[in-house]
Structure formats: C-alpha cells, structure tokens
N, C-alpha and C positions, 0 to 999 in steps of 0.2 A: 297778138304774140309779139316779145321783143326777139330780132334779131341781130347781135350785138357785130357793129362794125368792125371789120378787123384792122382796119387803120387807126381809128379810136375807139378804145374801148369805153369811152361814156357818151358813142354816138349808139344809136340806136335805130334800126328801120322798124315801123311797126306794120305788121305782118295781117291782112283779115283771109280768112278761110271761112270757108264753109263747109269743109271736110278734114275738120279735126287727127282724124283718123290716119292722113297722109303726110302728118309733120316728120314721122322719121323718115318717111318718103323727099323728103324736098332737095332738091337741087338747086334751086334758083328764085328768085324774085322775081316778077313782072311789075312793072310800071309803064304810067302811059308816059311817052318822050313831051306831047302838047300840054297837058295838065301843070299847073303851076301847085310847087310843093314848098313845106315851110321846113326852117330848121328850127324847133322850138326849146326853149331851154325848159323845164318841165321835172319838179321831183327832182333836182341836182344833177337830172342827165342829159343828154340832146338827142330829139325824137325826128324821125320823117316822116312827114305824113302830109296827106293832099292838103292845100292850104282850105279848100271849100268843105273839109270834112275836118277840120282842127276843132271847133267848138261843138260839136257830137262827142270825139274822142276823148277832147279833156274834160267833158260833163260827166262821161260814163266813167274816165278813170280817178272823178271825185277833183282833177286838178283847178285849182282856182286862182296859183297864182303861176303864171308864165309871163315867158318872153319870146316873141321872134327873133329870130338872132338874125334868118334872112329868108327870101325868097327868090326861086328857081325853077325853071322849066326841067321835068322829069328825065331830060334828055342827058340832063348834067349827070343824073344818076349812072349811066350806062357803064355797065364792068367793077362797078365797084365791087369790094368782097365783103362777107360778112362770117360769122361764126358759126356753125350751125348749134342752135340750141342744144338740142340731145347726144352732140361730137358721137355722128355715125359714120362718119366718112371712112373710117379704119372696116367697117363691115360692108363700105361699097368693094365693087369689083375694081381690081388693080386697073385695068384701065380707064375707068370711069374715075378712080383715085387720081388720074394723072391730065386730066380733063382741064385747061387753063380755066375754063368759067363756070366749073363749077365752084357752087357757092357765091353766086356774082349777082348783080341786076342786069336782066334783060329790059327792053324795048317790047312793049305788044300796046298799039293803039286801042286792035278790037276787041279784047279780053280786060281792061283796065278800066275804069270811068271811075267819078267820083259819086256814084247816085248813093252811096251807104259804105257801112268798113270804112278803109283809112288812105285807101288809095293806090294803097301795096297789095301787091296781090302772091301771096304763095304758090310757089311752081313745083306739083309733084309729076314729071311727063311719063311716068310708068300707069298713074291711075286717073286720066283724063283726057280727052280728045284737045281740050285745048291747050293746055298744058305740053302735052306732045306734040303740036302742029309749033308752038313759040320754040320750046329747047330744042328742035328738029332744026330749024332754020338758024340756029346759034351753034350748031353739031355738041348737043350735050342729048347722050344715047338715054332711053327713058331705062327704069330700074324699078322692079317691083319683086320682091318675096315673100309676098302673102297668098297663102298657099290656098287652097280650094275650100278649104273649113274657114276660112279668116283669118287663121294665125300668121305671123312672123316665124320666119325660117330660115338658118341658116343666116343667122341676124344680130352677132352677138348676145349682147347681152338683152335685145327684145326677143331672145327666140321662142315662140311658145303662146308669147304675151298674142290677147284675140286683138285685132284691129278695130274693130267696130262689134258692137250687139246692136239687138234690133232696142 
C-alpha cells in the first residue's frame, strides 16, 4: 500500500500489512531506526522501502526500470508525516485529531525486520498488541470502531461497511 508523503507529494512510503482490514484503522507507520532504506525513483514517483527487500517489491510490482536516488538508516525516517490514503482523520476523535504524530513514522526495532513486505510496517494500535505497545510509547491513544458484528460505526463514510469476512 502507498502512503503518500505529505512534504512530497511524489514521495511515497510503502506500506506491508497483514491485516488489510485495519487500513482505515492506521495511525502511524513503524519502521526499524537500524535497517538501512532506499529512496527509489520507480514509475515517475519516489518509494521507501528496506533496501534488502527493493528487488522482491519491484519484481512483484512488475518495476524494471529504477533508480536509487539514495541510502539511509530508518532512523532518518522518524516524525515524518504522511497522507492517510482513505482521509479518515475527520472521523477520528477530536482529540486524537489534534495528536502532533499522528499520521507520522514511528521507531519499533522489535516489531520491523526485513525478512518479507517492504520494511514499513502499518500501525493500527486499536487492533494489535503490538501496534499498541509502539503508538503507547509515542503517546498516540489506540482507536477502533468496529463494532462486535465486524462492522464500522460511527465512521463516516465506512459506517456499516463489514471489516473482515471469514
């Protein structure tokens, strides 16, 4: 998933999950600070992603011809802001709205590694242990309104929509 920078709009973080289902959920980014990441010029845009997992990502997203533009330790990442794809931040809670990191990159050593995905790690801390133990420690309060059936509530324009089927 691209998450479009908000300092540059043709910078791009790319995003791996494994619970699809929690994208309108997200808050925050993880990455690891020790990991070195690339900035790749890629498809006319500029991507982030772990440099030890750039020829997985651009294989699967068919890319063949890039560029590094450069290389960095994930640390450099820290506080940047980003866009939230599905612009839900108007259906978060006003204080949560007022929250300086959210929408930002965090720092998480133990949650981040390059063994598969892109390096970046999606942070929803309403629907995950770890995810809540990183935005905790960054004081960004976790958020979830999916209601006991699976739905979305109270959620703009997702309200209703199921979150996950089996």
């Amino acid at each position: 998933l691209k998450f479009q920078s908000k300092e540059d709009p043709t910078k791009f973080y790319l995003v791996w999950t494994t619970t699809p289902w929690t994208i309108p959920l997200n808050l925050a980014i993880m990455v690891n600070p020790d990991l070195t990441y690339v900035e790749v010029s890629a498809d006319g845009e500029k991507w982030i992603i772990a440099e030890n997992l750039l020829g997985s990502v651009l294989g699967k997203a068919k890319i063949t011809n890039h560029k590094i533009i450069r290389k960095f330790k994930g640390s450099e990442l820290e506080g940047k802001k980003y866009l939230h794809p599905l612009q839900v931040q108007q259906y978060l809670p006003t204080q949560l709205q007022k929250n300086p990191k959210l929408f930002s990159v965090l720092l998480s050593k133990e949650f981040v590694d390059d063994c598969a995905g892109t390096g970046l790690v999606h942070c929803a801390p309403g629907c995950g242990p770890e995810d809540y133990e990183v935005a905790y420690r960054n004081g960004i309060t976790p958020f979830n309104c999916v209601d006991e059936s699976g739905h979305f509530e109270d959620f703009g324009s997702f309200s209703g929509f199921k979150a996950k089927t089996d």
